[in-house]
MARBAFI-552630 format. One record per atom (N, C-alpha, C, CB): residue number from 1; residue in three letters; atom name; x, y, z. Coordinates in steps of 0.02 Angstrom, whole numbers, padded with zeros to 5 digits, m for minus. Glycine has a CB too. Layout:
N
    i   aa  at    east   north      up
  NUM  ala  CA       X       Y       Z
...
***
This chain:
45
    i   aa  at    east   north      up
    1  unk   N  m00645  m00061  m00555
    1  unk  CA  m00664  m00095  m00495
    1  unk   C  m00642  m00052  m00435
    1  unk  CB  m00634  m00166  m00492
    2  unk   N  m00681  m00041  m00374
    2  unk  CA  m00677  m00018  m00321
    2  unk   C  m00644  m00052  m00265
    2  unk  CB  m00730  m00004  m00310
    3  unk   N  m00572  m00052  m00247
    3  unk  CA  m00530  m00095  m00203
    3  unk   C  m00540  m00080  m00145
    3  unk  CB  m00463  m00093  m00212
    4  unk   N  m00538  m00112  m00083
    4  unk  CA  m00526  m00075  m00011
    4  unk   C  m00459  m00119   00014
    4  unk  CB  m00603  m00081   00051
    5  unk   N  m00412  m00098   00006
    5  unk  CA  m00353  m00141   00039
    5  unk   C  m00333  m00127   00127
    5  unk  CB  m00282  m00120  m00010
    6  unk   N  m00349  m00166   00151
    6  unk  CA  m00330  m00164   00227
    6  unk   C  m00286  m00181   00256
    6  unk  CB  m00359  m00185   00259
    7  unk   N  m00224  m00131   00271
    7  unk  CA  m00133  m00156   00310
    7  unk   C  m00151  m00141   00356
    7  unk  CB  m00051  m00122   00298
    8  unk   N  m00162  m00197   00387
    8  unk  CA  m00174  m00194   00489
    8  unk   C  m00104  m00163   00509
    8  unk  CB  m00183  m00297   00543
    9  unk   N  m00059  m00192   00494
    9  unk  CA   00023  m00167   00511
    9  unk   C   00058  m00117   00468
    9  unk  CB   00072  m00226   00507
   10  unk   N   00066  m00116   00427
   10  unk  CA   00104  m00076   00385
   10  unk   C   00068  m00006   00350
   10  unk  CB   00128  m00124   00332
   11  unk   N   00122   00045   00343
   11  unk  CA   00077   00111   00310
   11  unk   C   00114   00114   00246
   11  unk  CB   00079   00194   00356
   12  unk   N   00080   00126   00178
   12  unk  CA   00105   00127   00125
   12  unk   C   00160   00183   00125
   12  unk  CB   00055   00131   00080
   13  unk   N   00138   00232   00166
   13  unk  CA   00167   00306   00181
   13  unk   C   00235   00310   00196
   13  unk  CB   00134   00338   00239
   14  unk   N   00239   00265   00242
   14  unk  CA   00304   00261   00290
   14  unk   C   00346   00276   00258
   14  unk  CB   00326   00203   00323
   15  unk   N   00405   00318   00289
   15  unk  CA   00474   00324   00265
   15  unk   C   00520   00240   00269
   15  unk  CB   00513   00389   00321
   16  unk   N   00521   00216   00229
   16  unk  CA   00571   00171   00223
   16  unk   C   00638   00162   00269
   16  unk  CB   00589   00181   00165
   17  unk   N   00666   00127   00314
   17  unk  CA   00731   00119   00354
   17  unk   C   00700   00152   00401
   17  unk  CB   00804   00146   00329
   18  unk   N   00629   00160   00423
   18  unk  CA   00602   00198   00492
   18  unk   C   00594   00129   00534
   18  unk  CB   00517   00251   00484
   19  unk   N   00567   00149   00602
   19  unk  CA   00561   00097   00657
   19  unk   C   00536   00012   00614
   19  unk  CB   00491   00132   00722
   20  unk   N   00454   00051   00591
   20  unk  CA   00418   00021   00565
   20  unk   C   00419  m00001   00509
   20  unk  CB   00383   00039   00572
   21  unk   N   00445   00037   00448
   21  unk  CA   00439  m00005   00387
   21  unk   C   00502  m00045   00348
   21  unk  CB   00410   00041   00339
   22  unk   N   00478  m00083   00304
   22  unk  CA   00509  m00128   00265
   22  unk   C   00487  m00154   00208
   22  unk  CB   00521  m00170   00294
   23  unk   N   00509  m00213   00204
   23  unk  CA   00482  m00245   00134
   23  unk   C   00384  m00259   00161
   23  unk  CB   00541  m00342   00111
   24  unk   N   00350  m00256   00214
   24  unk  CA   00273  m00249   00180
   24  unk   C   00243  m00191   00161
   24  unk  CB   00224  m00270   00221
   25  unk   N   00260  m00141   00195
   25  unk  CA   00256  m00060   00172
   25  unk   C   00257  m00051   00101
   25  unk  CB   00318  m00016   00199
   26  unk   N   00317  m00070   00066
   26  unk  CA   00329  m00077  m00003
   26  unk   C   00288  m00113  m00030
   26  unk  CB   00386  m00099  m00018
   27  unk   N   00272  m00182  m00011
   27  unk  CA   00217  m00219  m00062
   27  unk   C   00162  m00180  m00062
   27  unk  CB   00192  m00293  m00043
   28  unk   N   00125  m00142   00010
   28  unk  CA   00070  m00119   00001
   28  unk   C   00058  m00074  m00064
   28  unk  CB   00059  m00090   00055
   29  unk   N   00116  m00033  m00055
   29  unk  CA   00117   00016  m00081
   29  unk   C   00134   00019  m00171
   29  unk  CB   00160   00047  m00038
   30  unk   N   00169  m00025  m00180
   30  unk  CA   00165  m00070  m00254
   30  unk   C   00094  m00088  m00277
   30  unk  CB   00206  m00145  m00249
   31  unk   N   00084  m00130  m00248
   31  unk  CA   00041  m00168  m00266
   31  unk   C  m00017  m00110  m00277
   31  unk  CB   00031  m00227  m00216
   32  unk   N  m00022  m00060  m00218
   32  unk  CA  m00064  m00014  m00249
   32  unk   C  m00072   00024  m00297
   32  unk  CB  m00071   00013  m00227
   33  unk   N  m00003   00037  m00316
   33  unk  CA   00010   00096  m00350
   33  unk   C   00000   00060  m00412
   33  unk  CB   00080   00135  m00338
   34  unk   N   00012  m00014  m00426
   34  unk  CA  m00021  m00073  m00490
   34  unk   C  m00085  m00071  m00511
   34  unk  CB  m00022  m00147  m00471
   35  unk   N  m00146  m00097  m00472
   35  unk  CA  m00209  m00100  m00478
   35  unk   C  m00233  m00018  m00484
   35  unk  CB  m00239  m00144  m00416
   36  unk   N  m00207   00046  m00464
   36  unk  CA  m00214   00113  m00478
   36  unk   C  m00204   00109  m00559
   36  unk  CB  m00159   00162  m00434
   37  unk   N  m00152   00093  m00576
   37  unk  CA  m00106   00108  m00635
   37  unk   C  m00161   00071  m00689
   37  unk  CB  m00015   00070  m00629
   38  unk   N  m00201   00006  m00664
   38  unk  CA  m00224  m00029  m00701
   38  unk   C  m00301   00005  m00723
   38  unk  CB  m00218  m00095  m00670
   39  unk   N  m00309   00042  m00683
   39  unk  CA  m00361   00077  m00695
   39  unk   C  m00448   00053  m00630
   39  unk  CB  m00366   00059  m00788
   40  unk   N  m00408   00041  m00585
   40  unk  CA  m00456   00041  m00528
   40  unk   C  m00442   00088  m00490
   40  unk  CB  m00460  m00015  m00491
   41  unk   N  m00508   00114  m00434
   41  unk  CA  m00506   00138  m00353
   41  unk   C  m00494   00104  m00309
   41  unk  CB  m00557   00160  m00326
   42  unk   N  m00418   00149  m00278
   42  unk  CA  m00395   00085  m00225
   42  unk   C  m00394   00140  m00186
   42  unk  CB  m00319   00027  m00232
   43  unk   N  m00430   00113  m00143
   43  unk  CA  m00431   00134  m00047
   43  unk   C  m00374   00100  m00030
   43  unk  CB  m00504   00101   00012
   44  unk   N  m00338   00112   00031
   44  unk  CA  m00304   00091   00087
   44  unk   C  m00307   00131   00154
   44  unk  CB  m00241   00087   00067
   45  unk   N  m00344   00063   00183
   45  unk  CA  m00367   00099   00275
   45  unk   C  m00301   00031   00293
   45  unk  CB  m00496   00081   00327
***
């Protein structure tokens, strides 16, 4: 399946303990790295 996940706020990227990220950064980025693992295309804009 072809995902498009959209974090209006958060970048999966972010360095962790920066201005911006925290615990949603991390879910994005879980959660992506899950549905990847599971064997889908996951976008994140």
């Amino acid at each position: 399946m072809r995902i498009a996940m959209i974090s209006e706020h958060a970048s999966p990227l972010a360095i962790l303990g920066g201005e911006d990220a925290g615990g949603q950064n991390t879910h994005v980025a879980e959660l992506s790295a899950a549905l990847a693992a599971a064997g889908h295309d996951v976008r994140v804009y």
